[in-house]
N, C-alpha and C positions, 0 to 999 in steps of 0.2 A: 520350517516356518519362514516364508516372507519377511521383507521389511518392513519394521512399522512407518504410518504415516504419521509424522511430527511437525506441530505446530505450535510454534512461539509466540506470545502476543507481546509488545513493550508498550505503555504509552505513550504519550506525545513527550511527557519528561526523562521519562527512560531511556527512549530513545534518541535524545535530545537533538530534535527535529530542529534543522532550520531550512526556512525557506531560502532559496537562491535565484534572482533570475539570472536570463543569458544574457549574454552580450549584448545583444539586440533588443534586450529590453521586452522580447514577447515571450519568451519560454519560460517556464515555471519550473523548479526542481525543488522535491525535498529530498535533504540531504541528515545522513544520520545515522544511529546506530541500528543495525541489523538485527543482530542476534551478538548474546552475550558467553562471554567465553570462561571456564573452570568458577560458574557460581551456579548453586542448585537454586534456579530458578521456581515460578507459581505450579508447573508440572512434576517440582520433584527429579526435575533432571539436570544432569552437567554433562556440558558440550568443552570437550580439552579443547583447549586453544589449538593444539596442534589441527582436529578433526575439521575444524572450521575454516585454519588458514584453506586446507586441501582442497577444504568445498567450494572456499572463495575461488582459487585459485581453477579449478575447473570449471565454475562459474562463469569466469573471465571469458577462458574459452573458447564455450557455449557463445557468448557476446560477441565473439568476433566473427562467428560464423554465422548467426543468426539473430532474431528480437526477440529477447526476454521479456516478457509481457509479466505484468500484476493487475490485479483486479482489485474490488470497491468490496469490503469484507473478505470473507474466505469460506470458499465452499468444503468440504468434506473429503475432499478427494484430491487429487495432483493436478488434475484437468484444468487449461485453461482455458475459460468460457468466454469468448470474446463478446459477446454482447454485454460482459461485465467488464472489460478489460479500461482501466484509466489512467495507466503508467507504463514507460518503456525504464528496466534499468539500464544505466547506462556502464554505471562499472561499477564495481566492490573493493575493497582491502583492509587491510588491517592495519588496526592504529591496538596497540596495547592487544588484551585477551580480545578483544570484540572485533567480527566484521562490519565493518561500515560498507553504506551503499548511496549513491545516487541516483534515485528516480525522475525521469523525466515525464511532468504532467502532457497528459497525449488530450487533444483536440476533438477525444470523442464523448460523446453524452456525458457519461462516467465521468471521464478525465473534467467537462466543463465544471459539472455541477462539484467534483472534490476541488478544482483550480477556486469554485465560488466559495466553498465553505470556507477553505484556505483562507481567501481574501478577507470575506467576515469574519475572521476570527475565531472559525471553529477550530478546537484542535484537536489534530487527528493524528493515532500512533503508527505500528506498523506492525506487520504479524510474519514472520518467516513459514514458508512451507516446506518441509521436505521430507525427506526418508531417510532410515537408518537403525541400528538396533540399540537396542536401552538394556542394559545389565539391571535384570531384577535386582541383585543385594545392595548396587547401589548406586543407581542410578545414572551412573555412565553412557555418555552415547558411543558408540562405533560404527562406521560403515558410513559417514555422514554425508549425504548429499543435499544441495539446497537444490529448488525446482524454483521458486522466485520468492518473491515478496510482496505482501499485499497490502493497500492501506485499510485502516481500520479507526473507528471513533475508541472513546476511553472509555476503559471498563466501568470507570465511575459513573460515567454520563449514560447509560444506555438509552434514553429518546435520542442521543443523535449519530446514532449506525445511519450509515452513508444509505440502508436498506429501505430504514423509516424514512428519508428524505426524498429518497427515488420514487415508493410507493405515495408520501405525500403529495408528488408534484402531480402522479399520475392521476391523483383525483382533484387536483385544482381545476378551476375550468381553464380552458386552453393548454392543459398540461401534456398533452400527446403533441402539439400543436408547437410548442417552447422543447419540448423532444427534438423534434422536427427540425424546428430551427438549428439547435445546435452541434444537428448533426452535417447543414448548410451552411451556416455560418460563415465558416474560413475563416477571411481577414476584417470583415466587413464589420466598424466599429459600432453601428448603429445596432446594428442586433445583437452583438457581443453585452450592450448596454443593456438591453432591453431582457435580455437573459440574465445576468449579474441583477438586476433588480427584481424580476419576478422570483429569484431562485430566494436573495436576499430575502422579500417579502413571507418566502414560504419558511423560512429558518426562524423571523422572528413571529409567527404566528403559530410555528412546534414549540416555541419557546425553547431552544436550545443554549 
C-alpha cells in the first residue's frame, strides 16, 4: 500500500501568523507555524518532532534547487496547480516540536487578492500537504514528507475561503477585467489601488 496523502489545517491563531514585509517595503511574507509536532492533532494524528525536523530539513533542500510553490485552499492531491498558486516558500525550521515557515506573497492573481485580504484584515491560516504513513493503533506518522504549504481562511469563518472570494469577484462586473489587471499590474501604484479597493469592496459586501 502507497502513501497516504496528509493534510494539516492550523488557523490563523494556531499558526500564529504574522505578517512581515521586506526590506523594500513591497514584499509581503507570512510567517509562522507550519505543522505541529508530538500533539494528536483535529485528524487524530501525531507527527514526532524528529519526522518533521527531516521533512523540514529536505524541504530546505528542495528550496535551493528549486520554487516551492503553495496555493489559495488545498486541492485533494499533491499537484501543484499553478493557476491557483499565491506563495513562494522561502524557507522552513524548527523552533521547539513545530516546523515553522516563510511564505512569500507572489504577484499573481491568487497571491494579489490573499496580499488584499491580508491587508483587510481577513485572517487567513495555513494547511500543510504531504505524504507519509499513520499507524492505525495510534496514530503516529512515519515516512513524513512535506510537498508545501497552502494558505487557507478559518475553519470558523467558512464564507471567507480564499475560493468564495475568487468565484465572488468572478461574477462582479468587471471582475475578469480586475483578473486581468492583476495579472499586468507590476509596479504600477495606480492599479495596485484600484485592485486593493474593488477586492476590499467585494470582501465587505460577502460580509466576511
Amino acid at each position: 500500500m502507497g502513501q497516504l496523502y496528509l493534510r494539516e489545517d492550523l488557523t490563523f491563531e494556531a499558526a500564529q501568523i504574522n505578517l512581515v514585509e521586506g526590506k523594500d517595503g513591497k514584499d509581503l511574507y507570512m510567517e509562522g507555524i507550519c505543522i505541529q509536532g508530538d500533539v494528536k492533532n483535529a485528524n487524530e494524528r501525531i507527527y514526532p518532532v524528529a519526522q518533521i525536523a527531516e521533512a523540514v530539513d529536505t524541504l530546505n533542500e528542495q528550496i535551493k534547487k528549486t520554487s516551492v510553490l503553495g496555493e489559495v485552499d488545498h486541492p485533494d492531491d499533491l499537484k501543484i496547480n499553478l493557476d491557483r498558486v499565491c506563495h513562494m516558500i522561502e524557507k522552513m525550521w524548527m523552533d521547539g516540536p513545530n516546523g515553522y515557515g516563510k511564505l512569500k506573497i507572489l504577484p499573481t492573481p491568487m497571491g494579489q487578492l490573499v496580499k488584499t485580504m491580508l491587508q483587510s484584515g481577513v485572517r487567513l491560516g495555513v494547511s500543510s500537504r504531504g505524504s507519509g504513513n499513520v499507524d492505525p493503533h495510534n496514530g503516529r506518522v512515519s515516512d513524513f514528507e512535506i510537498v508545501t504549504v497552502d494558505v487557507v481562511a478559518q475553519p470558523s469563518a467558512p464564507n471567507a475561503y480564499p475560493k468564495a472570494i475568487y468565484e465572488g469577484l468572478m461574477n462582479m462586473k468587471h471582475g475578469h477585467h480586475i483578473l486581468e489587471m492583476a495579472r499586468e499590474s507590476g509596479k504600477d501604484g495606480k492599479i495596485q489601488k484600484y485592485l486593493k479597493d474593488e477586492v476590499s469592496r467585494l470582501i465587505r459586501d460577502l460580509k466576511i
